[in-house]
ZAKE-776583 format. One record per residue (C-alpha): residue number from 1; x, y, z; residue in three letters. Coordinates in Angstrom, 1 decimal, decimal comma. Layout:
! residues N
<resi:NUM&u:X&v:Y&w:Z&resn:ALA>
...
//
This chain:
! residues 219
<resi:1&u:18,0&v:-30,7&w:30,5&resn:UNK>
<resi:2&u:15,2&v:-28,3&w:31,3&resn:UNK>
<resi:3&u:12,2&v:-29,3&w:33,8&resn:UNK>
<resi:4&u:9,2&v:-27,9&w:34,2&resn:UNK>
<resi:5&u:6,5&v:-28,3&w:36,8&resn:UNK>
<resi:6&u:2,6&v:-29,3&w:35,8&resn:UNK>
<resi:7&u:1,7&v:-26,1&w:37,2&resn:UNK>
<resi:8&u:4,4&v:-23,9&w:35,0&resn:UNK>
<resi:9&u:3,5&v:-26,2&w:32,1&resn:UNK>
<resi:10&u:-0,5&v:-24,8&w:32,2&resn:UNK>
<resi:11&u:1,0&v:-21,5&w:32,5&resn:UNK>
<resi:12&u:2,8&v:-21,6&w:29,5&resn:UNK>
<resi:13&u:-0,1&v:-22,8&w:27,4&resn:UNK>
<resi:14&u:-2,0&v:-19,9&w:28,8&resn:UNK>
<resi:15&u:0,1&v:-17,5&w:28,7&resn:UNK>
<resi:16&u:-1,1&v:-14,7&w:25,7&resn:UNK>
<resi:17&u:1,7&v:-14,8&w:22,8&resn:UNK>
<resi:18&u:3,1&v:-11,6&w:23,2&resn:UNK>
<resi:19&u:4,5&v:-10,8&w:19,2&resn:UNK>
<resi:20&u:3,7&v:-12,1&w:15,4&resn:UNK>
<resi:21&u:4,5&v:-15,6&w:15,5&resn:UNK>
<resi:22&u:7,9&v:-16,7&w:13,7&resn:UNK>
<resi:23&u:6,3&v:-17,9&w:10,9&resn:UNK>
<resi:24&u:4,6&v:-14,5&w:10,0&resn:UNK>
<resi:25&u:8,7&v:-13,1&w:10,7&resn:UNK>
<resi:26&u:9,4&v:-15,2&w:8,2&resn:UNK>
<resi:27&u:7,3&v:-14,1&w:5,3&resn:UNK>
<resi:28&u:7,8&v:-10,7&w:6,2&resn:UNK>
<resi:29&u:11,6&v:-11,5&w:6,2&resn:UNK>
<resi:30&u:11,4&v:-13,0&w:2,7&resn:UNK>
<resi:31&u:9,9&v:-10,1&w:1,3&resn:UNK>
<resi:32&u:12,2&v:-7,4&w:3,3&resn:UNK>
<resi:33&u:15,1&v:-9,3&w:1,4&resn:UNK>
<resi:34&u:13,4&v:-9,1&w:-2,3&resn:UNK>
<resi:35&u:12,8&v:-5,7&w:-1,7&resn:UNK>
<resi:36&u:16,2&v:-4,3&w:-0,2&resn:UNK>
<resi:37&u:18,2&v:-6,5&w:-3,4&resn:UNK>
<resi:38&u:16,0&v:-3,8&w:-5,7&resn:UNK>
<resi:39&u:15,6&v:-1,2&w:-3,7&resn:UNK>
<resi:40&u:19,7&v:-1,6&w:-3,6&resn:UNK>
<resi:41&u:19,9&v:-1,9&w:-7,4&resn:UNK>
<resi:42&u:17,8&v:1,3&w:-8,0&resn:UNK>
<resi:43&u:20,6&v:3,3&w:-6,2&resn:UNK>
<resi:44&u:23,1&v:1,4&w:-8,3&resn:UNK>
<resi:45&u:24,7&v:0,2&w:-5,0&resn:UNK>
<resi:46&u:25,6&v:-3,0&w:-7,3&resn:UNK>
<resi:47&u:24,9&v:-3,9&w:-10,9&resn:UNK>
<resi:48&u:25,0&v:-2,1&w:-13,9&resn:UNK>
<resi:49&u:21,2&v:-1,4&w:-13,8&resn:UNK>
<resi:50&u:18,2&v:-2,2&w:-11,8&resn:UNK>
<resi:51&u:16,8&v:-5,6&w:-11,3&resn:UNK>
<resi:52&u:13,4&v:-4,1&w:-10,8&resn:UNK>
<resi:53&u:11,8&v:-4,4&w:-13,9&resn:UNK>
<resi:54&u:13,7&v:-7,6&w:-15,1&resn:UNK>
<resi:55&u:11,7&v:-8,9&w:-12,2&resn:UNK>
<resi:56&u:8,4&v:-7,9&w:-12,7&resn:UNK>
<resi:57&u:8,6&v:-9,1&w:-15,9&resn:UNK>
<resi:58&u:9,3&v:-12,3&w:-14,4&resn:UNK>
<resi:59&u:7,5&v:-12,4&w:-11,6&resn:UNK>
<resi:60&u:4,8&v:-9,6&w:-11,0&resn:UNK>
<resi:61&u:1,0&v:-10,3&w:-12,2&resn:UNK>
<resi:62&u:0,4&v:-9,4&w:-15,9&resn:UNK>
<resi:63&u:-3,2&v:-9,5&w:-16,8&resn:UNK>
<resi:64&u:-2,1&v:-9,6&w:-20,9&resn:UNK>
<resi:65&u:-0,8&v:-12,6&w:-20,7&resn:UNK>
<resi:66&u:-4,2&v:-13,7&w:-18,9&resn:UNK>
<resi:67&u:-6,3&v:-12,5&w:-21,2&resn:UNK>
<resi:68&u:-3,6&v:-13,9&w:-24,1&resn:UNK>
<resi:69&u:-2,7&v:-10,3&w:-26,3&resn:UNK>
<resi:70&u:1,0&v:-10,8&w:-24,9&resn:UNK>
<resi:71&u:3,1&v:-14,2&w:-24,8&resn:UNK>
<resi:72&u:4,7&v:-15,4&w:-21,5&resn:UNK>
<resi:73&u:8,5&v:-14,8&w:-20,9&resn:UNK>
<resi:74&u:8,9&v:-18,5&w:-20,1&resn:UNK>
<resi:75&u:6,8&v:-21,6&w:-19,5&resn:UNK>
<resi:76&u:4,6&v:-21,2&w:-16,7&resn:UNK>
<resi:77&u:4,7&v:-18,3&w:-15,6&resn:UNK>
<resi:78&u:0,4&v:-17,5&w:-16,3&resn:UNK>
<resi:79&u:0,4&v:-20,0&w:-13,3&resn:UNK>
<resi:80&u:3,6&v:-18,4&w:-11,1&resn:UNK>
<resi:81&u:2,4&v:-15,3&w:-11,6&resn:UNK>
<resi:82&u:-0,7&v:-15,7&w:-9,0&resn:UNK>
<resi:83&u:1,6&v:-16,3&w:-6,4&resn:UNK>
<resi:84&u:4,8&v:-14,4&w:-7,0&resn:UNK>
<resi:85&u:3,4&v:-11,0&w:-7,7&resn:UNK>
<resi:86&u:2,6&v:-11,3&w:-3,7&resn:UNK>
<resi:87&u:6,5&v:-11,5&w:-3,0&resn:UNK>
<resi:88&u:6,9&v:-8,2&w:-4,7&resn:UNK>
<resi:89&u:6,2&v:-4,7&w:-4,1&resn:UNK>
<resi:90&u:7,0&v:-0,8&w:-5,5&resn:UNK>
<resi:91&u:9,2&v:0,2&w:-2,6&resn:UNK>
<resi:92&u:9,8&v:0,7&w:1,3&resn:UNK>
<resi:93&u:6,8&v:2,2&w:2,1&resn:UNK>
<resi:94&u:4,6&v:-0,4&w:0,3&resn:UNK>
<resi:95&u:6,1&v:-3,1&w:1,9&resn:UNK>
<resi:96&u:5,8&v:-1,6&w:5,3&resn:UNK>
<resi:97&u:2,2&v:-0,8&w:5,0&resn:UNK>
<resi:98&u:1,5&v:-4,4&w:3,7&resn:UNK>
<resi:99&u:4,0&v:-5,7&w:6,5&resn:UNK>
<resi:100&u:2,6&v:-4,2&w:9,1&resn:UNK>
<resi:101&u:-1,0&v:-5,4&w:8,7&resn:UNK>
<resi:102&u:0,2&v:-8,6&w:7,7&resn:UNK>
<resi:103&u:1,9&v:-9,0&w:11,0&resn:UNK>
<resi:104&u:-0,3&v:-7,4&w:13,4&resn:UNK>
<resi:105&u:-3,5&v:-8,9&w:12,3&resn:UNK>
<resi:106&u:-2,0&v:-12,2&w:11,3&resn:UNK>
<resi:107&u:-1,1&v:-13,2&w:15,0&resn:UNK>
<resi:108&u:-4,8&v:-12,2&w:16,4&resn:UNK>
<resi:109&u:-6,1&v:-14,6&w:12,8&resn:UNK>
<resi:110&u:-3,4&v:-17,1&w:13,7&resn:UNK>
<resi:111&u:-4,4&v:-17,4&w:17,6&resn:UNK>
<resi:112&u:-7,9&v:-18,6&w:16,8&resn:UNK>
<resi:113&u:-7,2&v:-20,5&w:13,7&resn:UNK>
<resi:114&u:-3,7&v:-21,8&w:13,8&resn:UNK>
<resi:115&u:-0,8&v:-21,5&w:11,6&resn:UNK>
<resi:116&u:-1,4&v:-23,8&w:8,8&resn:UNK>
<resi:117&u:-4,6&v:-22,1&w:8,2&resn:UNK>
<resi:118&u:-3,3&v:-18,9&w:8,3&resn:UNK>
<resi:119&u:-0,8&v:-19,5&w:5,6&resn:UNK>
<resi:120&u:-3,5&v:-21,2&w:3,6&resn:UNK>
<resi:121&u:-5,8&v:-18,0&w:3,9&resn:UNK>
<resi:122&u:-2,8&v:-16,0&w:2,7&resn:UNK>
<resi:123&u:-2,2&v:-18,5&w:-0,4&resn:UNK>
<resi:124&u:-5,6&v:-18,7&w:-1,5&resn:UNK>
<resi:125&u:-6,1&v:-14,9&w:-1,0&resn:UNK>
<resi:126&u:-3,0&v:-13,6&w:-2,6&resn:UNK>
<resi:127&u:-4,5&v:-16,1&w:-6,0&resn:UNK>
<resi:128&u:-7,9&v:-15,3&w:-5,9&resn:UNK>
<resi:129&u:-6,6&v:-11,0&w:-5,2&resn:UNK>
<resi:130&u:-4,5&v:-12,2&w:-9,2&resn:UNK>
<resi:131&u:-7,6&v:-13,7&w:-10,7&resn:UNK>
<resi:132&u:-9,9&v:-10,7&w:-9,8&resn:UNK>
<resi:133&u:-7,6&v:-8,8&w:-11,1&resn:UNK>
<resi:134&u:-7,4&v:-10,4&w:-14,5&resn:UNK>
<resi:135&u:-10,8&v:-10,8&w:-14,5&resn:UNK>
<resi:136&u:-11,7&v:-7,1&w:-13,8&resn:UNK>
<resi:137&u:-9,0&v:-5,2&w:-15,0&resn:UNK>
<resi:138&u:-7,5&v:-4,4&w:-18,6&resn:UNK>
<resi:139&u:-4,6&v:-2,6&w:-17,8&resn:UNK>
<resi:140&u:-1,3&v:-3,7&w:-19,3&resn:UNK>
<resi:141&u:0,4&v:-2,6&w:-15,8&resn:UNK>
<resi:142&u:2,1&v:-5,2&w:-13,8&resn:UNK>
<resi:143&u:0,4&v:-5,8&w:-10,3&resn:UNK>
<resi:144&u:2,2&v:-6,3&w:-7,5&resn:UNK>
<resi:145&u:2,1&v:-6,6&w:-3,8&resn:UNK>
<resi:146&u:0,9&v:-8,4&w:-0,9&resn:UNK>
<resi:147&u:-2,3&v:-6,2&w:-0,4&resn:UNK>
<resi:148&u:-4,7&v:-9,0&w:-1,6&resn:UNK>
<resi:149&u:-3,1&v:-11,9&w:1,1&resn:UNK>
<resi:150&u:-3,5&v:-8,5&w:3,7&resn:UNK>
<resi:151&u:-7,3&v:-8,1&w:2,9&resn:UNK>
<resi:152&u:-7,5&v:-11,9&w:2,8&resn:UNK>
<resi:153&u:-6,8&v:-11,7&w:6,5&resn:UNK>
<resi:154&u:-9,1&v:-8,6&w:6,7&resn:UNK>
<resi:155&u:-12,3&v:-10,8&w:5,3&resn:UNK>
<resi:156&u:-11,4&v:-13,8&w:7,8&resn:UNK>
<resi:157&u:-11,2&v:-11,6&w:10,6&resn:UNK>
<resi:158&u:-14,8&v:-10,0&w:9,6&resn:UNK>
<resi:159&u:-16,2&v:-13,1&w:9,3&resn:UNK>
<resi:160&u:-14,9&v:-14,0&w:12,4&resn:UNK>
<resi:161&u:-16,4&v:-11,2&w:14,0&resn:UNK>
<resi:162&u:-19,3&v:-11,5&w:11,7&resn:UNK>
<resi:163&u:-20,2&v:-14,8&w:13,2&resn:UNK>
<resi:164&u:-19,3&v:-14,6&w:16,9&resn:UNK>
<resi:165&u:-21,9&v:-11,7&w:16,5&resn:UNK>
<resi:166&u:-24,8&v:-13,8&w:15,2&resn:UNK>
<resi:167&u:-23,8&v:-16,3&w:18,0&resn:UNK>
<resi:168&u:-23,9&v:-13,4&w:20,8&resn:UNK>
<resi:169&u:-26,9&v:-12,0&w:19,2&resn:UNK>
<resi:170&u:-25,3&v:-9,0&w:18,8&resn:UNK>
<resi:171&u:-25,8&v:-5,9&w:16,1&resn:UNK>
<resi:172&u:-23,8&v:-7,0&w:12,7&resn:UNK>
<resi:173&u:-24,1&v:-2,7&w:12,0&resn:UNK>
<resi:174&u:-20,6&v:-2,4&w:12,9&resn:UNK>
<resi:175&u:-19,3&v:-5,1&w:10,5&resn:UNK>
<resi:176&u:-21,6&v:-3,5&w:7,9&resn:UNK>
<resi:177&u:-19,7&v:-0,6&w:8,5&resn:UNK>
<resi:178&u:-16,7&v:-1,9&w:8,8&resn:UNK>
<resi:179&u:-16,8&v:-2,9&w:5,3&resn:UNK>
<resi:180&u:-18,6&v:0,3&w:3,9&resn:UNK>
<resi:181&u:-15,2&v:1,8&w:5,2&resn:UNK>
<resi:182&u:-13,4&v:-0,5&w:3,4&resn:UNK>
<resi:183&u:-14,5&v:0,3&w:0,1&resn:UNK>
<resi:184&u:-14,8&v:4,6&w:1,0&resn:UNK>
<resi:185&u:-11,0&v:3,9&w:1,9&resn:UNK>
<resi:186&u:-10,2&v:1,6&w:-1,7&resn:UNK>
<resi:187&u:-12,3&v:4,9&w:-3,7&resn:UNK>
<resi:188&u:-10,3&v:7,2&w:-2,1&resn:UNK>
<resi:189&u:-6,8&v:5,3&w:-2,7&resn:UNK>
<resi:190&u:-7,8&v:4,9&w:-6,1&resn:UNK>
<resi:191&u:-8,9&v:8,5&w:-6,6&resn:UNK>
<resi:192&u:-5,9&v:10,0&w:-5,2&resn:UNK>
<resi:193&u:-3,2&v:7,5&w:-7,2&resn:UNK>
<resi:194&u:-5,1&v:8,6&w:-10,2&resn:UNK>
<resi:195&u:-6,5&v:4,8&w:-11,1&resn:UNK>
<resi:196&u:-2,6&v:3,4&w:-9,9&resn:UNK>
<resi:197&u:-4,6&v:0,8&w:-7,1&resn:UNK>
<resi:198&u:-5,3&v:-2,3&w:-7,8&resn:UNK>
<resi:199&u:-9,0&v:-2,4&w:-6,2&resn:UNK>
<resi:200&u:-9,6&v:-5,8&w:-7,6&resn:UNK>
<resi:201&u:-7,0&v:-7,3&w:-6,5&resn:UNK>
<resi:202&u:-8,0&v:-6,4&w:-2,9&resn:UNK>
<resi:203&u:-11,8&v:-7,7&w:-3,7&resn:UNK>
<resi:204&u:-10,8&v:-11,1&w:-4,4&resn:UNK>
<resi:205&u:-8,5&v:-11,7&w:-1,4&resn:UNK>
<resi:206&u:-11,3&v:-10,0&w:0,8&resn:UNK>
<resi:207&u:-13,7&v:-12,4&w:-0,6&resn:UNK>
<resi:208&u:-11,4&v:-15,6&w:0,0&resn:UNK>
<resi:209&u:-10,7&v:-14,8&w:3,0&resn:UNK>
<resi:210&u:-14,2&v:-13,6&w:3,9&resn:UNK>
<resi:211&u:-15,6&v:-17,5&w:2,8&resn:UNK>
<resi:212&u:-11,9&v:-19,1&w:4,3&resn:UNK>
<resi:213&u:-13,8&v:-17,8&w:7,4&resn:UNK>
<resi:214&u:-17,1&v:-19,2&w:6,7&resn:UNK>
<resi:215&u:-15,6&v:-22,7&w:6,2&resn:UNK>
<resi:216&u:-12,4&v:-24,8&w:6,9&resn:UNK>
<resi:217&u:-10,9&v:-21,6&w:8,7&resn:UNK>
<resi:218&u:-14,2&v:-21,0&w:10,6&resn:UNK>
<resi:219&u:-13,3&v:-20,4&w:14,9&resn:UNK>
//
């Protein structure tokens, strides 16, 4: 059995966490492992052919099936499909973009808000990035990816910063350009993947988070 004094006990609570917390690991764990089984099965490294479409159809967002012109694969899945698109992505490199923001800007959410609320920002932004999406788009492309959750945590931490500004009476000019650069940086993206970026999807988990920030998730 481990002792500690009082003294060492107030250090520990003060000490700065020093990495993502393991819950963050976690997620970003669970989606490494979707994506290596199809990344594998694209190479034919086992089964007969890939898994990756067989699972979009199952589990990536499907705005047809929103807006009703094409029937769901099974029962459900119009409400599955706002959360499990989030737990699938288009390769490597899209997983390690979303990964990376995901975990560095997750712990500095998560040390001010906790991780409960965190997770809930996430959740609500990954399903409000779907219903933008099937609201705003018509295109009978699967969307897919964790970018909506990602700019969920974007909006909280500009609101964040948004508010600890009007309580320091400081300018809000570079939040205001903060998010002027978001949306330069969305035109671009969807300029240069020729219309291949799901913009919407980004709006509505910026929004969520953006009012997450505002309200129960409000440092």
């Amino acid at each position: 059995m481990k002792f500690t004094s009082p003294r060492n006990r107030r250090f520990a609570r003060a000490a700065p966490q020093t990495g993502a917390p393991g819950f963050l690991w976690w997620l970003v764990g669970i989606l490494t492992v979707i994506e290596l089984v199809l990344s594998l099965s694209d190479s034919g490294v086992f089964g007969a052919q890939s898994l990756r479409w067989p699972t979009f159809a199952l589990g990536a967002f499907w705005q047809p099936v929103i807006a009703g012109t094409v029937p769901a694969v099974y029962p459900g899945q119009a409400a599955v499909m706002f959360i499990s698109h989030a737990f699938l992505h288009g390769g490597l490199a899209h997983l390690a973009l979303n990964s990376v923001v995901l975990l560095s800007l997750g712990k500095f959410v998560s040390t001010h808000v906790g991780a409960a609320r965190t997770l809930l920002v996430l959740l609500l932004s990954a399903v409000a990035g779907a219903a933008c999406f099937g609201l705003l788009s018509s295109s009978s492309a699967p969307m897919i990816g964790a970018s909506g959750a990602v700019f969920g945590l974007i909006g909280l931490w500009q609101a964040m910063d948004y508010r600890m500004r009007r309580r320091a009476r400081l300018p809000l000019q570079p939040i205001l350009m903060a998010i002027l650069g978001l949306i330069v940086a969305n035109i671009a993206l969807f300029v240069i993947l020729s219309g291949g970026l799901a913009w919407q999807a980004h709006l509505g988990g910026w929004i969520a988070g953006w009012l997450s920030g505002q309200s129960f998730a409000r440092h």
